[in-house]
N, C-alpha and C positions, 0 to 999 in steps of 0.2 A: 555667316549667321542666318539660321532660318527662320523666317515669318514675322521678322522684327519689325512692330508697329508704335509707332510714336503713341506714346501714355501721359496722355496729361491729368493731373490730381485734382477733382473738381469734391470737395468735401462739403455736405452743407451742417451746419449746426446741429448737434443732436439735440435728441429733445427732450424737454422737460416734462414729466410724469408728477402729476399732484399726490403729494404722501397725509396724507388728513388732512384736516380743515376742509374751509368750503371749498369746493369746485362749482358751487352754482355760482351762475354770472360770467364763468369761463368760458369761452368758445370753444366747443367740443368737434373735433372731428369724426362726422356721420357715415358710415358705413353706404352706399348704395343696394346693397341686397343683403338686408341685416339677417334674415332667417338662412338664405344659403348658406352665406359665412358661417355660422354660426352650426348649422349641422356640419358642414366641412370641418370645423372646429374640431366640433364633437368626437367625430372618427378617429382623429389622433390622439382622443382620451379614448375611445372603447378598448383599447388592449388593456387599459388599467383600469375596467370596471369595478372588480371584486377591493379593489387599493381605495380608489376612491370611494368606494361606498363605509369603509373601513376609516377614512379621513370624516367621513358625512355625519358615521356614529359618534366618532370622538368626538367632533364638533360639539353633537347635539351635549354629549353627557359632560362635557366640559362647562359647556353655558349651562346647560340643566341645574348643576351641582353650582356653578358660581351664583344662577340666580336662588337659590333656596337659603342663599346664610343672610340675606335680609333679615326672612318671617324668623329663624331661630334665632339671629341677634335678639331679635324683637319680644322671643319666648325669655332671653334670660333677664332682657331689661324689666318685662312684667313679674318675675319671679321676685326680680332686687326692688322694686315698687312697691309687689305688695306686702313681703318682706316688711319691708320698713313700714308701711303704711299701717299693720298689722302690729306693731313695736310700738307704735306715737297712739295706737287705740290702748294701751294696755291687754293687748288678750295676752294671756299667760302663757308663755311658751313657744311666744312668737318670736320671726326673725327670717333671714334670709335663708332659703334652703342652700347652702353651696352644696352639698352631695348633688343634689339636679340639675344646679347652676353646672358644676364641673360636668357633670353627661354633656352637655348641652355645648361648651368650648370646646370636650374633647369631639363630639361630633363637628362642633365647625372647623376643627383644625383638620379633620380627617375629608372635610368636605371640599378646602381651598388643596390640601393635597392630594386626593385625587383629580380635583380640578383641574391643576397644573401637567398630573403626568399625563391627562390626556390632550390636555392643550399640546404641550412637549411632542406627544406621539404625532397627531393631526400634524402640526408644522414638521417633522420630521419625515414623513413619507409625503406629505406635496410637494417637500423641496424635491426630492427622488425625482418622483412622478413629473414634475416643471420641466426638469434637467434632459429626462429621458425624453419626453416631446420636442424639446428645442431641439434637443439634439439630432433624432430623424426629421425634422422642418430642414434644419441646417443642411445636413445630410442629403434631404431631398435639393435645396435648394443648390446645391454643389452639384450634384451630377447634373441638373437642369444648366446650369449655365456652362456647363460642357458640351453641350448637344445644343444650342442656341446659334442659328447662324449669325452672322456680322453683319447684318440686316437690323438686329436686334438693339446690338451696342450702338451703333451706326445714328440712331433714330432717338438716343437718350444720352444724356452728361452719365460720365462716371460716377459723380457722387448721387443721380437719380440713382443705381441699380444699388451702392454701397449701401444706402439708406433702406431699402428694401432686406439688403440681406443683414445687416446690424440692427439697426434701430429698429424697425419693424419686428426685428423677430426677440430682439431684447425686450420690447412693451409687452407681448405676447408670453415670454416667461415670467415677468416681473407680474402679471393679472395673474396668472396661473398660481404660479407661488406665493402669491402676497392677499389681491384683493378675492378669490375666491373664498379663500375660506374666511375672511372677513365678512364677506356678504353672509355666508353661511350661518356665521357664529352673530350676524348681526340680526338676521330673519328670525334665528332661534331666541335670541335676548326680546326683539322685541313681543314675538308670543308669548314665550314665556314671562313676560313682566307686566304685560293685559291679563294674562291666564289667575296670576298671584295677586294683582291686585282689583278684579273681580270676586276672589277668594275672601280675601280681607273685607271690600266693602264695594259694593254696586255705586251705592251713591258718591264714593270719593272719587271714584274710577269714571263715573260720567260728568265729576265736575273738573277733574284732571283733563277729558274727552273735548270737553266744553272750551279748551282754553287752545287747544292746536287747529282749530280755523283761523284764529288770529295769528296764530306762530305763521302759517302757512299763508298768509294773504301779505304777511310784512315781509318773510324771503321773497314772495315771488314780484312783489314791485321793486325791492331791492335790488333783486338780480337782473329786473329788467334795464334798470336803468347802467347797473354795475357791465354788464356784456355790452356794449356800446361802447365802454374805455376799456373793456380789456381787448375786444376788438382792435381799437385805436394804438390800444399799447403794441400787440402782436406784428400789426405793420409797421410801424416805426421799429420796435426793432430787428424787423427783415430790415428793413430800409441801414439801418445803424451799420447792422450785422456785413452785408452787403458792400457798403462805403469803407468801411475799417480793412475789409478783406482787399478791395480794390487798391486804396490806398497802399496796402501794403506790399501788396504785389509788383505795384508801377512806382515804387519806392524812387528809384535810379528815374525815372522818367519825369516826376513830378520834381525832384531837387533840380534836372537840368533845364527843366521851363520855367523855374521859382514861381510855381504854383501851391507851397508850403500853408499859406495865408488862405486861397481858398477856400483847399482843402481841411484848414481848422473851422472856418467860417462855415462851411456846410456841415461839418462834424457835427460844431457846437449849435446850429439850427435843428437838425434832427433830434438830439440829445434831449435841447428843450423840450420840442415834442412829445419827445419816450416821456421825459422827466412829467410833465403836465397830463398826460393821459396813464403813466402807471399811477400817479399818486392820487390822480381821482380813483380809477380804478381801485385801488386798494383802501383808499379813505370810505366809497364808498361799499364797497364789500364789506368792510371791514367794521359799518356800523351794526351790521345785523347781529354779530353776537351779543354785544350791548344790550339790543333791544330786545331780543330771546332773550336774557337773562331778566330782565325787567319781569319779560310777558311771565316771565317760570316762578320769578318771584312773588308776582298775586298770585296765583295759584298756589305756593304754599304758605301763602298766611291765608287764603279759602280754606284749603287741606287744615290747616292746623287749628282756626278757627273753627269750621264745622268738627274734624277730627276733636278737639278738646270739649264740646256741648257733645258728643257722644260718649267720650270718657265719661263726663259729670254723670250722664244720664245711664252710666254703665250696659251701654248698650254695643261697648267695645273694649277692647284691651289695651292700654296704653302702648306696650310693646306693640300692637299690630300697626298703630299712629307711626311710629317711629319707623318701623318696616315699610309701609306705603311713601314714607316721605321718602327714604332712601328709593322706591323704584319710582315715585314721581322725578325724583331727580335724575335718574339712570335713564329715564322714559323717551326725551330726547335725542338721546344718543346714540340707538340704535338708527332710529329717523335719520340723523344728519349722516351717517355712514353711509345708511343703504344709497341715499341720494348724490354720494361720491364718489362711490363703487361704482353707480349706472354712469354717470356721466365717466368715469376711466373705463368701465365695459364700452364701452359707443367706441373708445378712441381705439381700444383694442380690437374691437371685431373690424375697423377701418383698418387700421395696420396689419391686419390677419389677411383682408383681402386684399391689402397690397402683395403679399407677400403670394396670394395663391394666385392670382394675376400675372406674377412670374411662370409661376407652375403650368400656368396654363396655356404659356406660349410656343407658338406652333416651332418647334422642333426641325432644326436640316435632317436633309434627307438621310434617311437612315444608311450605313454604312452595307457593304454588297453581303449576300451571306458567303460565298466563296469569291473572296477580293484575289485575282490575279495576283502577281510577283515580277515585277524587271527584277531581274537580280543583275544584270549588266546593262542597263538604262544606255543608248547612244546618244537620246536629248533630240527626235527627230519631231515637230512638236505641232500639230496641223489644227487649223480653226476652222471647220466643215460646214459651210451654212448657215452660223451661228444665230440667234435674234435674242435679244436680252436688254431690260429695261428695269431699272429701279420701282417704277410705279405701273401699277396697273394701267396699260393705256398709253406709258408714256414709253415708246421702245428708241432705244439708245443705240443699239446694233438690230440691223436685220439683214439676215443671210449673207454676214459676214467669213469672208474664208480667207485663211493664209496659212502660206506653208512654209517652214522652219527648217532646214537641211540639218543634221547632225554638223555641232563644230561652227554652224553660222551665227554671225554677228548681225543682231537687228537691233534699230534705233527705231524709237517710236518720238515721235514730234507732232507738235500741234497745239494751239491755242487753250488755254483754262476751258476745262468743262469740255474737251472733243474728245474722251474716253480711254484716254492711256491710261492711267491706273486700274481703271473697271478691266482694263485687258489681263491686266496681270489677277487681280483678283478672282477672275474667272478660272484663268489657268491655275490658281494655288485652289482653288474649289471654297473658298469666302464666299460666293455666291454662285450658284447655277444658272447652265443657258434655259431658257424658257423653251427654244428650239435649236437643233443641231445639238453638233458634239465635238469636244475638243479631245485630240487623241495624242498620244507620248508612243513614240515606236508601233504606233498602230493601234496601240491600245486605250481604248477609251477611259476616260481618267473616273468615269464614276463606276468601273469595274475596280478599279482599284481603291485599297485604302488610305482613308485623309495622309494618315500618319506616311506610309508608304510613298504616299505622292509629295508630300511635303519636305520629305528628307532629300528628294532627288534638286530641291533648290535651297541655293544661299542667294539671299537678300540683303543689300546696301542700302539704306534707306534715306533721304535728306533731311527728314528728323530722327538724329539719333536713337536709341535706348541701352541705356545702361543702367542696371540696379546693383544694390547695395550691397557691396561684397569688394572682396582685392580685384586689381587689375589681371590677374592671372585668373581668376575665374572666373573674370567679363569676359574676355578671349574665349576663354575652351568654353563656353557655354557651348558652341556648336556643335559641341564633339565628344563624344563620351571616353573615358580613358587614357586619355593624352597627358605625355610626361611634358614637364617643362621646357626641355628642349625643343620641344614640337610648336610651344609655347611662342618663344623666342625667337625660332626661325619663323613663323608668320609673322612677328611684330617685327622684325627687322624688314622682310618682305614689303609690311606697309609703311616701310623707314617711321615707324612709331618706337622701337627698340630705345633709341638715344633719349627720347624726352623721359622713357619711362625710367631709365635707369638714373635720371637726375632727381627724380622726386625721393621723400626720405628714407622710404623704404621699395623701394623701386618695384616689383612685378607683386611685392603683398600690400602697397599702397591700398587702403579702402575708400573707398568712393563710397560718397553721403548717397541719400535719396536721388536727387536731385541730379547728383554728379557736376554740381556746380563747383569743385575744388579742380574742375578743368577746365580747359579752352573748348571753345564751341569744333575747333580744329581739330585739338587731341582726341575728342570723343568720336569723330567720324574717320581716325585713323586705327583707331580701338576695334572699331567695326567693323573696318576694311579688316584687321588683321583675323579679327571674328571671321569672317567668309572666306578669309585664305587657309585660312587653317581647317574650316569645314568639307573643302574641297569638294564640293557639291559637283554632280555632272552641267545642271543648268544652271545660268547665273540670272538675276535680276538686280540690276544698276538703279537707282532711280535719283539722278545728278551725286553719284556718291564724293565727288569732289568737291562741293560746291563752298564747303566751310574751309579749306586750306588757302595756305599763297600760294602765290604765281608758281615759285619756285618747287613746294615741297606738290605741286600738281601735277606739276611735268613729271618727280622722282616716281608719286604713283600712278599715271599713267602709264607709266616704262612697266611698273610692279602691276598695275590690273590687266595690262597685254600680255604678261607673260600668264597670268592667271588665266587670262580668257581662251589661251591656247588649247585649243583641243576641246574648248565647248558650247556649248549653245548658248550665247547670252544674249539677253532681253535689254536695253539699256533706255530708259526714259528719258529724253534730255530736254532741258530748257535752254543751254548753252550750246549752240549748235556745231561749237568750236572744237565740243568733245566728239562729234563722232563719225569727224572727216573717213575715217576706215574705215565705218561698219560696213559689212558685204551688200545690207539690204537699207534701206530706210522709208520706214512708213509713214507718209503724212496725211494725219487723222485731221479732222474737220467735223461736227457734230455727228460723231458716232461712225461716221463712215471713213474709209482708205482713199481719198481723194491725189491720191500720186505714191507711186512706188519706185523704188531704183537706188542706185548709189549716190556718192555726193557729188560727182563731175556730173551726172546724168540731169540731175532734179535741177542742179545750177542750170547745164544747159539749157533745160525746158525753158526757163523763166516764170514759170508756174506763181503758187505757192508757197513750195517752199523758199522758191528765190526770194520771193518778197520778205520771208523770216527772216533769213538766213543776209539779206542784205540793208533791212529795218536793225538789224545788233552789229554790225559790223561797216556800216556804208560810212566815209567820213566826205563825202561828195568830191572824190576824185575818180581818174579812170582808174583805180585798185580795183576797184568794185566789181567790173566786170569778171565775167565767170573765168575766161580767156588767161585772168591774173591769177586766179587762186590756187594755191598751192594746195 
């Protein structure tokens, strides 16, 4: 198996995106550098200028033509008015004109229908245009995390970057396709609804005018007080969200401490919590439309009041009364859009720059432009100098060297945190030395290519990986083209053969996510069989027995010597039992090679490693001695 690294699934909650109503009083997530984003934005619309300018027009002639059947409603109701009015005088030959009335419907039905087809059009090319920018975002953001060293992931939970590449870039479609042209269609309504009812009447329009500082002074205390509980709400349910998940995880753990009660007991405390601060939260959000509707309601008994002493005084059209009432009532609701749009724009250009935040991280070293070729690799495998340190400042190796014979067996040992893994990551090129050079038959491994260098190792790893698929193509993942037979003699080799053929479909057995439908055993026999079947020149152990028994340990010990034969293997051991044979064995100690030799030699010393090597195995008799050990 090459480059098998332990995968844990760290998901967080996606998120919730407000679809109308109010979002004042919500906690908005704030962008840091809202203008750069925001042109960065921009650029991945410039390829579709002439499209969206083409979305901008529809826009406009869609609201244009929606807002104009008000004032012609308003023309045919004055015609049916005076009609009649002209009927109860006695003029002779009075009555409702329908011949004008019908112009006047068939123009408003021509008006809602063009209205719609351009509404139709607008939503038809944004969705395009949405789909087509996520998609190179996405695009981008895939090749980005292929050129991202393991420095990167190393430094972040799994479900941090998932969230970036999902969520993040689904809010960023979802504004695009949805709330842009809402703002659009919502800036153009509400011009256009000042524009018309200026038209109609100055004075109704300044006494409509007169009434949104008070609209506008009851949201904003509302909302002050309402963001406080939804505050409150937001972290109680992290907090819920968090426990549930835990809970559910250590499922096995908490049934065998009967800790069941607890864990209800702190459930049911948070819950109240949630329960007490969403329901203020939403009781008091939730009074402001109420009292809009009040504040909208004087206004038009103002409107209709002063509007009817201007009928009386004919110094208006009854129709034009009835058209203003309708855009005093519409008047609002461009208002309350624009102000939900901006607060979902804020949360979007935040998730925009998360997402180019990604984009914009520093990249491993770029691959060689003519990368050299082992085409028959011996595995002879040298660390020249080397110096290399996780943090700036802090160096973990300096001017470390070791040399690797082709066919040798080296054991690396040594206390949590004294640099055996970083050794191996160094050599697979996961990270680079800061100085020196680590070379493969001479050749420098950063002349060569990742892929090229990566294939010449199979990895055993003490946390398994296995994904979702049959057992027969967890094995040959290492190996391109391999028949089933090829299959079977590596799984027999790892004596995994027997267990697999008892399961109920035996080598097409599928394995869930998780691969919890096996033993913690069966999975790291799986993998043994994965690396025997890859047949790698150089090998990397790192404790690959440590999940079997006694018994089936010894079977692959017998089966990883005969594997090892003839190549260079790397073996990490925490059990020092395993690697009485290695030719060489390294004992690391904060970054440095503090004893080298065999296993009768480092005994002898007394060193070190004796003290490891007889801290796991000393039972305070004379065994102990070196003199004894087999």
């Amino acid at each position: 198996m090459r480059n098998e690294q332990s995968s844990d699934r760290q998901l967080r909650p996606g998120r919730r995106h407000l679809r109308g109503g109010w979002a004042l009083g919500r906690p908005k997530e704030k962008a840091k550098d809202f203008k750069g984003t925001l042109r960065r934005l921009l650029k991945y619309l410039s390829p579709y200028r002439g499209q969206i300018a083409l979305v901008f027009t529809m826009a406009v002639l869609s609201t244009s033509f929606s807002i104009l059947s008000p004032i012609i409603m308003g023309k045919g109701t004055t015609i049916i008015f005076e009609g009649f009015l002209l009927k109860l005088q006695g003029v002779p030959g009075a009555g409702v004109d329908f011949q004008h009335l019908g112009r006047l419907v068939f123009s408003l039905i021509t008006l809602y229908l063009f209205s719609s087809v351009f509404s139709y059009g607008q939503q038809f090319l944004m969705a395009g245009i949405a789909q087509k920018i996520v998609f190179k975002m996405r695009q981008d953001l895939n090749v980005k995390l292929h050129v991202l060293p393991l420095r990167y992931f190393d430094s972040r939970t799994h479900g941090e970057v998932l969230s970036r590449v999902t969520n993040d870039v689904d809010t960023v479609s979802t504004t695009l396709q949805q709330s842009l042209t809402q703002l659009i269609t919502s800036l153009v309504t509400l011009l256009g609804i000042v524009l018309m009812m200026l038209i109609i009447s100055p004075l109704l329009t300044l006494i409509t005018a007169g009434i949104l500082p008070l609209s506008f002074l009851i949201t904003a205390q509302v909302a002050k007080h309402s963001q406080k509980y939804f505050a409150d709400q937001q972290k109680a349910l992290g907090e819920l969200n968090g426990h549930v998940e835990e809970m559910y995880t250590g499922h096995e753990v908490i049934k065998a401490f009967g800790r069941e009660r607890e864990s209800v007991q702190k459930f049911e405390e948070i819950n109240d919590r949630l329960y007490a601060s969403g329901w203020k939260a939403q009781f008091v959000s939730g009074i402001i439309m109420p009292l809009l509707s009040f504040i909208n309601n004087l206004g038009y008994v103002l409107i209709s009041v002063v509007g009817g002493i201007m009928v009386a005084k004919r110094s208006i059209e009854i129709g034009d009364i009835q058209a203003f009432l309708q855009y005093s009532r519409q008047f609002s609701h461009p208002i309350v859009q624009t102000a939900s749009i901006a607060n979902i724009l804020q949360s979007t250009i935040a998730a925009a720059e998360r997402v180019f935040e990604v984009l914009d991280e520093v990249e491993e070293a770029p691959e060689p432009k003519e990368p050299q070729v082992l085409k028959y690799p011996r595995g002879e495998v040298r660390f020249e100098n080397i110096s290399f340190g996780y943090q700036e400042g802090d160096v973990l190796f300096h001017n470390l060297s070791i040399v690797v014979r082709p066919g040798e067996t080296v054991a690396i040992v040594g206390p949590t945190g004294a640099g055996k893994t970083t050794l191996v990551n160094l050599l697979l090129r996961f990270y680079d030395v800061q100085a020196g050079k680590i070379t493969v038959d001479g050749i420098d491994i950063r002349d060569l290519s990742r892929r090229d260098l990566r294939r010449m190792f199979g990895m055993v790893l003490q946390d398994t990986w296995l994904f979702n698929g049959t057992i027969k193509d967890n094995i040959a993942y290492g190996r391109e083209g391999v028949g089933k037979e090829d299959i079977i003699r590596a799984a027999r080799a790892a004596h995994a053969d027997h267990f697999i053929r008892t399961l109920p479909e035996g080598y097409e057995t599928v394995l869930n996510e998780e691969a919890s439908n096996l033993s913690q055993g069966q999975k790291q026999l799986i993998t043994i069989a994965r690396a025997i079947l890859a047949d790698p020149p150089i090998l990397i152990l790192d404790e690959a027995t440590s999940s079997v028994d006694t018994r089936t340990e010894i079977l692959l010990q017998k089966a990883m010597t005969k594997l090892m034969e003839g190549r260079t293997c790397f073996v990490i051991a925490h059990r020092l039992s395993t690697i009485r044979d290695a030719d060489t064995i390294l004992v690391m100690n904060n970054g440095k090679i503090i004893e080298q030799g065999n296993h009768r030699e480092l005994l002898a010393r007394g060193g070190f490693y004796a003290e490891l090597y007889n801290s796991q195995f000393s039972t305070g008799g004379p065994a102990d001695s070196p003199g004894q050990e087999s």
